[in-house]
C-alpha positions as CSV (number, residue, x, y, z in Angstrom):
1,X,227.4,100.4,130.0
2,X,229.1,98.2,132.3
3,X,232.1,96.2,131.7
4,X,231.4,93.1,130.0
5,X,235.3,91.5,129.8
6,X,238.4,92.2,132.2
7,X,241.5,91.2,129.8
8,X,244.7,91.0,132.3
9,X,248.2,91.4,130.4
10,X,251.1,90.3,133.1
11,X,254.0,92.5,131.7
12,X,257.6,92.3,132.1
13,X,260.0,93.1,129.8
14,X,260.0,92.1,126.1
15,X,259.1,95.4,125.2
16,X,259.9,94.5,121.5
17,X,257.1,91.8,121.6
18,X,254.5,94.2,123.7
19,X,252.8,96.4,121.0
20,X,252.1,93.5,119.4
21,X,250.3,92.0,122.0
22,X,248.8,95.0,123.0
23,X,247.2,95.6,119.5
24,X,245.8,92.6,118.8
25,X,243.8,92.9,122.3
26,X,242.8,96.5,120.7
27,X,241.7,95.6,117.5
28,X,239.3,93.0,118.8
29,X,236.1,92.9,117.0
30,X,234.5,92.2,120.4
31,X,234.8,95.9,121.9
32,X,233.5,96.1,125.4
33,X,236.1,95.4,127.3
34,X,238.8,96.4,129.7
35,X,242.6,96.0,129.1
36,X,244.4,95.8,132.5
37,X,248.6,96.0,131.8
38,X,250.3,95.0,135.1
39,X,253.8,96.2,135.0
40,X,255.4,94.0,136.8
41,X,258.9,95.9,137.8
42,X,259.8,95.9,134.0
43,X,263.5,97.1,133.6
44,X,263.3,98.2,130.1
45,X,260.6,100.7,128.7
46,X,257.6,98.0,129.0
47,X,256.2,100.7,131.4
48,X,256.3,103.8,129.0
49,X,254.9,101.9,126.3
50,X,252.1,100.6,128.6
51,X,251.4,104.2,129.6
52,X,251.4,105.1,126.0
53,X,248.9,103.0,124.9
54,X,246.4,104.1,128.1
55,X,246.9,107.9,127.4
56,X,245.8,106.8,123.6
57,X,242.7,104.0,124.8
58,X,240.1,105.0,127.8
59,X,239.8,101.4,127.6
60,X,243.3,100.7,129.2
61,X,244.5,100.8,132.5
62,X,248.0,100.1,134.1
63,X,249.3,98.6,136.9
64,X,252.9,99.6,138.0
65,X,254.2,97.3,140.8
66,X,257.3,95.5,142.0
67,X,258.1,92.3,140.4
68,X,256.8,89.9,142.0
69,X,256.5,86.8,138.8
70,X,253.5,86.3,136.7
71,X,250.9,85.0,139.2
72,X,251.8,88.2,141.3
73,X,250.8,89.7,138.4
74,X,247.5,88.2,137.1
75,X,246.4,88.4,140.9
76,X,246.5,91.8,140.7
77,X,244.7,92.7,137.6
78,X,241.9,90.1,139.6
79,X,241.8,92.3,142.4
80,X,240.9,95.1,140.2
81,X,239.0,93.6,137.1
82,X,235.2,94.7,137.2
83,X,234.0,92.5,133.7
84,X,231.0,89.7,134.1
85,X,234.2,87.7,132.6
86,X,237.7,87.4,132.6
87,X,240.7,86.5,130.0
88,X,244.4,86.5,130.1
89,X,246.9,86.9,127.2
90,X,250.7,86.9,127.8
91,X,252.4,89.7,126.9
92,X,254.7,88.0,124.4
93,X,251.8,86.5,122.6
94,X,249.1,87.4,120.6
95,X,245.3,86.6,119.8
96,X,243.0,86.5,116.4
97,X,241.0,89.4,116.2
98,X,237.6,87.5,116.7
99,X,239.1,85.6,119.8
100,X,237.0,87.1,122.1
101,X,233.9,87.7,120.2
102,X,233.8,83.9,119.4
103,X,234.6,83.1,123.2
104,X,232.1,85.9,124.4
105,X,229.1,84.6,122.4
106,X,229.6,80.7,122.8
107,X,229.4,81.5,126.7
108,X,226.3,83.6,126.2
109,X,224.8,81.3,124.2
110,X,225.4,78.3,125.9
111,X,225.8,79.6,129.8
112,X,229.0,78.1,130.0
113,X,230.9,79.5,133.1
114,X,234.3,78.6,130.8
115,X,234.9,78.6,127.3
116,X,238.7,77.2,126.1
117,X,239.9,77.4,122.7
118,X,243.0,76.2,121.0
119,X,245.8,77.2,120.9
120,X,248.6,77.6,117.9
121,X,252.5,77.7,118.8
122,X,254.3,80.1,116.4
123,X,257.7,81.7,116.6
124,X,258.6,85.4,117.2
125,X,258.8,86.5,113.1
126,X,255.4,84.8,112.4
127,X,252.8,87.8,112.0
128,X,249.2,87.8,112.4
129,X,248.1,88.0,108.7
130,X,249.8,84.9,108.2
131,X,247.2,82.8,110.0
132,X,243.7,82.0,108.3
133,X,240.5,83.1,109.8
134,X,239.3,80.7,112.2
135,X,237.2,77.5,111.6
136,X,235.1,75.9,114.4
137,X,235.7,72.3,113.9
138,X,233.5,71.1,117.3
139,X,232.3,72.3,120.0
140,X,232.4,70.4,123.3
141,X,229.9,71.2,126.3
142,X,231.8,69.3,129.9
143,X,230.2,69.3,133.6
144,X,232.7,69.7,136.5
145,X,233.6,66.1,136.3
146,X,233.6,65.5,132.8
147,X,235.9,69.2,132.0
148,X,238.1,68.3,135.5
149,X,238.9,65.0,133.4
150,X,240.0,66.8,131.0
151,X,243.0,67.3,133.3
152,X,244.0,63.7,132.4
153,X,243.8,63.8,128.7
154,X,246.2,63.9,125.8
155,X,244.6,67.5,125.6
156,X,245.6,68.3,128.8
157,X,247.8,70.8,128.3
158,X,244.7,72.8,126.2
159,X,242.9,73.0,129.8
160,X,245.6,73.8,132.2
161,X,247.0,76.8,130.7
162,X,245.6,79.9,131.6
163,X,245.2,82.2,128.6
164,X,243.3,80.3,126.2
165,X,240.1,81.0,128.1
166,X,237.7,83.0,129.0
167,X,236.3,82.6,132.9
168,X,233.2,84.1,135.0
169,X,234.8,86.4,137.1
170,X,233.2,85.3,139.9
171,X,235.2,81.7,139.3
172,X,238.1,84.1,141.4
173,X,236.3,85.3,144.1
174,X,238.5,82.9,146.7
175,X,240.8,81.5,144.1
176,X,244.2,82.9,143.0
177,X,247.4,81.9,141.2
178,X,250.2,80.9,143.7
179,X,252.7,83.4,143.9
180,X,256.4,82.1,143.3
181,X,255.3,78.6,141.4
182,X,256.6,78.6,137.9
183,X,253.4,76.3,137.5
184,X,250.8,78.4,138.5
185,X,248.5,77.4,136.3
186,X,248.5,74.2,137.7
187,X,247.6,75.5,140.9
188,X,244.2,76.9,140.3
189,X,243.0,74.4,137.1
190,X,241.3,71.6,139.6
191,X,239.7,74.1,141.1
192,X,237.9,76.5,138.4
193,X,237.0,73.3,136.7
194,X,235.3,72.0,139.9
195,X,233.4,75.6,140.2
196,X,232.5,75.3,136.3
197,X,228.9,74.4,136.4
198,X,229.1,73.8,132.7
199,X,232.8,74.3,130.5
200,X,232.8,74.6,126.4
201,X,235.4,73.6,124.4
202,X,235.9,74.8,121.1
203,X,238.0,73.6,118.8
204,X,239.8,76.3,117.1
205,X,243.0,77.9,117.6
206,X,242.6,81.5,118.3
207,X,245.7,82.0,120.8
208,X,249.1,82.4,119.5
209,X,251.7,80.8,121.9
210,X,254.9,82.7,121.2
211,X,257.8,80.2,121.2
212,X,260.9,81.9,122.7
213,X,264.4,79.8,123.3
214,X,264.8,81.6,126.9
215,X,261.4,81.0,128.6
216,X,261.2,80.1,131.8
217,X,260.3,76.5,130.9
218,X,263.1,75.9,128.6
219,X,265.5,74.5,130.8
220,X,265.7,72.4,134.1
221,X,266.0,73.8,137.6
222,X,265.1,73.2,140.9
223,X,262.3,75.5,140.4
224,X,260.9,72.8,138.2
225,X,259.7,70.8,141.1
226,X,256.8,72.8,141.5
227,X,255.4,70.9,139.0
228,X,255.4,68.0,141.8
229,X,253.8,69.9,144.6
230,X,251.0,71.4,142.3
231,X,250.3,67.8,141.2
232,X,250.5,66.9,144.9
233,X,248.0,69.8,146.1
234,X,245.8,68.5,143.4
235,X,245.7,64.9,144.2
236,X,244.6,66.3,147.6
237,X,242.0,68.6,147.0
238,X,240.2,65.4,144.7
239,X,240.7,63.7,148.3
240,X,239.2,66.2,150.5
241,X,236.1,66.6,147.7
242,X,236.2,62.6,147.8
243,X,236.2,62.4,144.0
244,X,237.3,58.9,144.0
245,X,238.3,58.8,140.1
246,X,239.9,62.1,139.7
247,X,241.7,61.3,142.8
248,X,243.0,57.9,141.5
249,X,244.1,59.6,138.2
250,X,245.0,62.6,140.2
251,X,247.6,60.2,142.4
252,X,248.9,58.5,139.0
253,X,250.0,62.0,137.2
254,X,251.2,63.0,140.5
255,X,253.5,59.7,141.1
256,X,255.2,59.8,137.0
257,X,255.8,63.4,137.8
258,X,257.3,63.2,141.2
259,X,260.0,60.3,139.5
260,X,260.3,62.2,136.4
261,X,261.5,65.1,138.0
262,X,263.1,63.4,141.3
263,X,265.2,61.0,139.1
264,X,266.9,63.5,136.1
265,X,267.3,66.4,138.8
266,X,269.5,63.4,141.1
267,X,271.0,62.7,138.4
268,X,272.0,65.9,136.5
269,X,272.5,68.2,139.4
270,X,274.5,68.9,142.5
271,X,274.1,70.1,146.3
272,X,270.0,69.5,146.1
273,X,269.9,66.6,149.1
274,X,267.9,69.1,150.9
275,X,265.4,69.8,148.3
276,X,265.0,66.2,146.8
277,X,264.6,65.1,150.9
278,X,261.6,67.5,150.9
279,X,260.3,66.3,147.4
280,X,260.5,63.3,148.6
281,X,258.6,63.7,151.6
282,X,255.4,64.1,149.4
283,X,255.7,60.3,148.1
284,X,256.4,59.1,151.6
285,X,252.6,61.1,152.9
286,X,251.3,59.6,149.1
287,X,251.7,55.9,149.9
288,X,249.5,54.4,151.3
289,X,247.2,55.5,148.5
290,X,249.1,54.2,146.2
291,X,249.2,50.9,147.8
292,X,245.3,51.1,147.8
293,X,245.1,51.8,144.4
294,X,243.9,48.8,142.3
295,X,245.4,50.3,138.7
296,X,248.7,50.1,140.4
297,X,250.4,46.7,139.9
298,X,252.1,44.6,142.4
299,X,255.8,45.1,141.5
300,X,255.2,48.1,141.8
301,X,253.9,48.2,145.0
302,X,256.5,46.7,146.1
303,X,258.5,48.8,144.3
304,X,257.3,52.0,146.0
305,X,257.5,50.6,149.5
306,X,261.3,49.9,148.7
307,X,262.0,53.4,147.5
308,X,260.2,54.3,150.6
309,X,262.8,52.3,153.2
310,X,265.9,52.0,150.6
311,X,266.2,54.3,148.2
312,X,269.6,53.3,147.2
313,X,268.6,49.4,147.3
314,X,265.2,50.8,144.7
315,X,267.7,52.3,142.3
316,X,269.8,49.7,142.3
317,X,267.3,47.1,141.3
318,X,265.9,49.4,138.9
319,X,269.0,50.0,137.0
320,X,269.6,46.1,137.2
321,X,266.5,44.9,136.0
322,X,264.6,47.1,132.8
323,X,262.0,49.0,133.2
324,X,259.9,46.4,131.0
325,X,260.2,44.6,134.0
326,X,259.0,46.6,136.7
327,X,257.7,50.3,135.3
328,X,257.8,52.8,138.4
């Protein structure tokens, strides 16, 4: 019987948190599938116990290569997945037993090329009898537009992350995750959304989103500013496609971002002139679409062009006068 689901497991490290993972991918009601566990360059024993689990589950395979970070390693289990569909589960998290059955049989049901569910954040003691079977509250059917939206919305975060999902493999076929961004989900989004002939939303929370203190996205470093060039590349690609309102909302989120970001790390870090020169250099090629855009008030316009000339003349007006004032 061929493959029906490719389930990718980045691993590295948290070997305490990995059987876990692994056996709620295991004791899925939904059976025909394959588990792909991509060591990547563990340092404790996450290799052994990955090797253990495919000596005791045909249905397992491993993938021992040199750390290279998680879209490294989600790119490799692509190159190698041969399921109609694909998921991804973080190896420090967990899923409901009937994740993928639910997922598998909305997207037969409905042909949807991808089906997202919630998600439910939980710490490291919580175990997985203490969440209720799940309850389908709605169900949400989105075109490429109306999903890539999504993007924009208070449930954003739902649609960019990558593990909540479940995807037509053939979504990949020239798409993957960009090695070295700690955003790498926000690198591909846009663009599986734009391939998405038809996207189902469900509205139950089937993923469990491990909350650890030391994750990579705890804390601020320069690294964070990928966040800013993801937002960037996505503003552009709305361009190219000449999506006028996704690339007007598109140029928005990128703009709070790049400020956001540009702002605390001037302000809370030291010996980055070169880096926040090249962030920079992403609003300078950004504005004269944002002078065109008619969402985009006057003041702040003027605003932009200043930071553009005079950045220390902008910040000094800003710090004079509130941001009630004039909001960049």
């Amino acid at each position: 019987m061929p493959i029906e689901l490719s389930i990718i497991v980045p691993v590295y490290n948290l070997v305490e948190l990995l059987p876990r993972c692994i056996d709620s991918i295991l004791n899925q009601t939904f059976r025909n599938f394959e588990l792909i566990l991509v060591n990547d360059g563990s340092t404790d024993h996450s290799s052994a116990v990955c090797h253990e689990y495919a000596k005791k589950d045909a249905r397992v395979r491993v993938i021992d290569k040199v750390n290279g970070g998680v879209a490294s390693a989600r790119n490799a289990g692509l190159d190698v997945a041969e399921g109609t569909y694909v998921g991804f589960v973080d190896n420090d998290d967990y899923i409901h037993p009937n994740m993928y059955e639910i997922l598998i049989d909305t997207a037969r049901t409905y042909s949807s090329t991808i089906v997202v569910c919630d998600f439910l954040k939980v710490n490291e003691e919580t175990s997985l009898s203490d969440h209720l079977s799940p309850r389908i509250n709605q169900m949400t059917h989105f075109d490429y537009l109306e999903a890539s939206d999504q993007l924009f919305s208070d449930n954003r975060v739902t649609f960019v992350c990558p593990w909540n999902k479940l995807y037509r493999r053939e979504l990949f076929t020239e798409i993957r995750y960009e090695v070295g961004s700690i955003t790498d989900d926000e690198t591909v989004a846009h663009k599986l959304y734009y391939l998405s002939k038809k996207t189902t939303y469900i509205k139950a929370a089937l993923y469990y989103y491990v909350q650890r203190p030391e994750s990579q996205m705890g804390t601020f470093s320069i690294k964070r500013f990928d966040a800013v060039y993801a937002l960037k590349d996505r503003e552009l690609f709305y361009k190219e496609k000449n999506e006028i309102h996704l690339h007007k909302k598109a140029l928005i989120q990128y703009a709070e971002k790049f400020f956001w970001y540009y702002y605390f790390a001037k302000t809370s870090m030291t010996q980055i002139d070169a880096e926040l020169s090249e962030l920079k250099g992403t609003f300078n090629r950004s504005l004269m679409d944002l002078l065109k855009h008619q969402e985009i008030s006057v003041k702040q316009k003027l605003m932009f062009i200043l930071f553009r000339i005079h950045p220390p003349l902008f910040e000094w007006i800003r710090d004079r006068f509130s941001t009630r004032q004039v909001k960049v």
